[in-house]
N, C-alpha and C positions, 0 to 999 in steps of 0.2 A: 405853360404849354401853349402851342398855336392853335389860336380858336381851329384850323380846319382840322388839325388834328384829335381836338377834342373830340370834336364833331363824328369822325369816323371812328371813334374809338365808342364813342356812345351807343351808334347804330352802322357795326360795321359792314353790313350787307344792304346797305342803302343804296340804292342806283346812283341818286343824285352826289350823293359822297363818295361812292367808289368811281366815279363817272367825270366827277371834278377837276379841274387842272390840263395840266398839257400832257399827262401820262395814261388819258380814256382807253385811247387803243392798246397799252402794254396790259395795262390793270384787265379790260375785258379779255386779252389773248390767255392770261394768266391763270384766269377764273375759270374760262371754257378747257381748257389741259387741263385743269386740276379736276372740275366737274365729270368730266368726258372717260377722264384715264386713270383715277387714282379714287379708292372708294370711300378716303377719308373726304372726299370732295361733294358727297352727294347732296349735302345741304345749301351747298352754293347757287345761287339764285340767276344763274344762265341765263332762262328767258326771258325774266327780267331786266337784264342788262342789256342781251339783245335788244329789245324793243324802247328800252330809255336810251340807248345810244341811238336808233333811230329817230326817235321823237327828235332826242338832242339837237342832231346832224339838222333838221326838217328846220330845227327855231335859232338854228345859229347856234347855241349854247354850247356846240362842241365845234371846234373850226376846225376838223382836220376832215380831208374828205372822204364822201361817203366810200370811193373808190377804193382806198384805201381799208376802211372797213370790212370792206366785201369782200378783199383779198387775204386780210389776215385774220379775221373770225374762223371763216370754216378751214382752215390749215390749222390753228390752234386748237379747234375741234377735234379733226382729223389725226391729228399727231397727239393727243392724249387717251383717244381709242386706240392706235395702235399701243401706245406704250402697256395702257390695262389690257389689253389681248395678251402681250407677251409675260406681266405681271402674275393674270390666271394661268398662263402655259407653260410656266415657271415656278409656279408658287403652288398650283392647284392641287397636283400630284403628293406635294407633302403636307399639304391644309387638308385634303380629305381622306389622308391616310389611318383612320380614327374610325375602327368598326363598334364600337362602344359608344360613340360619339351622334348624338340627337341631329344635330345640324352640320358634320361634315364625315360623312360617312362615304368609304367607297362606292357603293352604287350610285351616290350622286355624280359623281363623275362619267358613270355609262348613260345613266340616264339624259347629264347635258349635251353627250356627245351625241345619243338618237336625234334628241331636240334641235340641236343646230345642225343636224343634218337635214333633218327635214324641214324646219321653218326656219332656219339662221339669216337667212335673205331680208326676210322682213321683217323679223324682229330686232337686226338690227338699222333696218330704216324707220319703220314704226316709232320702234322703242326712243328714237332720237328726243320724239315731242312728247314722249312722257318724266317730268322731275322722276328722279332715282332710279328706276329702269334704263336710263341713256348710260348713267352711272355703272350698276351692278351686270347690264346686259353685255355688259364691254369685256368683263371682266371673265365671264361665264361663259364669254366665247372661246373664250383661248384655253380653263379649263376643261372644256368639250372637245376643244381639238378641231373647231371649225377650222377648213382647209384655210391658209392664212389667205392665197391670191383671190380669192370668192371674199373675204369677210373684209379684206384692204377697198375692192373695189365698190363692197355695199355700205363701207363706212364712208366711204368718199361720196358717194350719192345721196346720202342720210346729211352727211356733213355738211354738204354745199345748201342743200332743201332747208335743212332747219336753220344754220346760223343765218344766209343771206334772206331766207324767207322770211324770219322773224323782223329782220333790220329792216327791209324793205317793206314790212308791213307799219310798224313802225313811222320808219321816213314819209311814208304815202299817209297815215292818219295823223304824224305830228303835223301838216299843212293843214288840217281843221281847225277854226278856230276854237272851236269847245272842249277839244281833246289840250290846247295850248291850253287854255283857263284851266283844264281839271288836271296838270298830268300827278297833282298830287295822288292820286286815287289807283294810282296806275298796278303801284302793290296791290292793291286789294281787288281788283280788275283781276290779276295774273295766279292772285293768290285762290281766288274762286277756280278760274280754270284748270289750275293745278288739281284742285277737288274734284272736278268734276272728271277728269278726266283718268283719275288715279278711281273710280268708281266702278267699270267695268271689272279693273283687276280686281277689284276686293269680292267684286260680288262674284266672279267667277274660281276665288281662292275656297271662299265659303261656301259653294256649291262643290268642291274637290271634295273638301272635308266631309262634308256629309255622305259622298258618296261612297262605298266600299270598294278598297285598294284591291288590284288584283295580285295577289301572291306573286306572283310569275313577275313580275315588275320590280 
């Protein structure tokens, strides 16, 4: 086998292995639609990629440029949101047709459509910088029945903000020297933030629970 294939087969969610070669930019576009629009995708490490193809671009180690980048990130984004919008809009109606059913019961469907009526704006910008939420929020929209022209033009601002913000945050701290000596570390950097930032949700799921459902609901 070729050692680089070995390589990605070992640890295939590695930045530096997925990021490798002259295929960075297709691999990254591929990752973020998969991520973005398909919710077998939620494991895939987006901001990660983001930010190591920044770095990359900053130290040379990826030669395609950064313009480049910046123009097919957030479209690959963009176009994998729209596809899971259409997925939940399509699929949602017969996945929560199940009144017996713990986790896809009809009233989940009235209840995401109040949801994205009134917060669907920001939650789908918000939700862009949270791992799994960019994911399942996408999906939940289009079960809701958030009006498509309203959710196209808050995933395109969500889109643009998170892929090219990430890259360019990236690009701007790969020009450190000290971030160039450590970017080994960069997973575990990404992997804390992910933590902390999935923190509010957890602690605001466990304060639902505790609290008593109102019938009417």
């Amino acid at each position: 086998m070729h050692p680089m294939a070995a390589a990605v087969l070992a640890n295939p969610i590695s930045p530096d292995q997925l990021l490798s070669g002259s295929g960075a930019l297709l691999v990254l576009a591929i990752v973020l639609f998969a991520e973005c629009g398909l919710l077998v995708g939620f494991f895939l490490p987006g901001d990660t990629l983001l930010f190591a193809a920044g770095v990359s671009l900053a130290t040379g180690a990826i030669t395609s440029s950064l313009a480049a980048f910046l123009i097919v990130a957030p479209i690959a984004a963009i176009a994998g949101n729209l596809v899971g919008y259409w997925i939940g809009y399509r699929a949602g109606p017969i996945v929560f047709d199940r009144p017996n059913s713990k986790f896809f019961r009809p009233e989940y469907v009235t209840r995401a459509h109040r949801f994205y009526e009134r917060y669907g704006s920001w939650t789908i910008i918000v939700g862009r910088f949270v791992p799994v939420v960019r994911t399942v929020a996408t999906v939940m929209a289009g079960v809701g029945r958030m009006r498509f022209p309203l959710y196209a033009l808050f995933s395109t601002i969500g889109g643009v903000l998170w892929a090219d913000g990430i890259l360019l945050l990236g690009h701007q701290l790969g020009k450190i020297k000290f971030v160039q000596q450590n970017k080994g570390y960069i997973d575990y950097a990404v992997i804390a933030v992910v933590v902390l930032s999935l923190l509010p949700a957890a602690i605001h799921y466990l304060r639902t629970r505790k609290t008593p459902q109102d019938p009417a609901n």
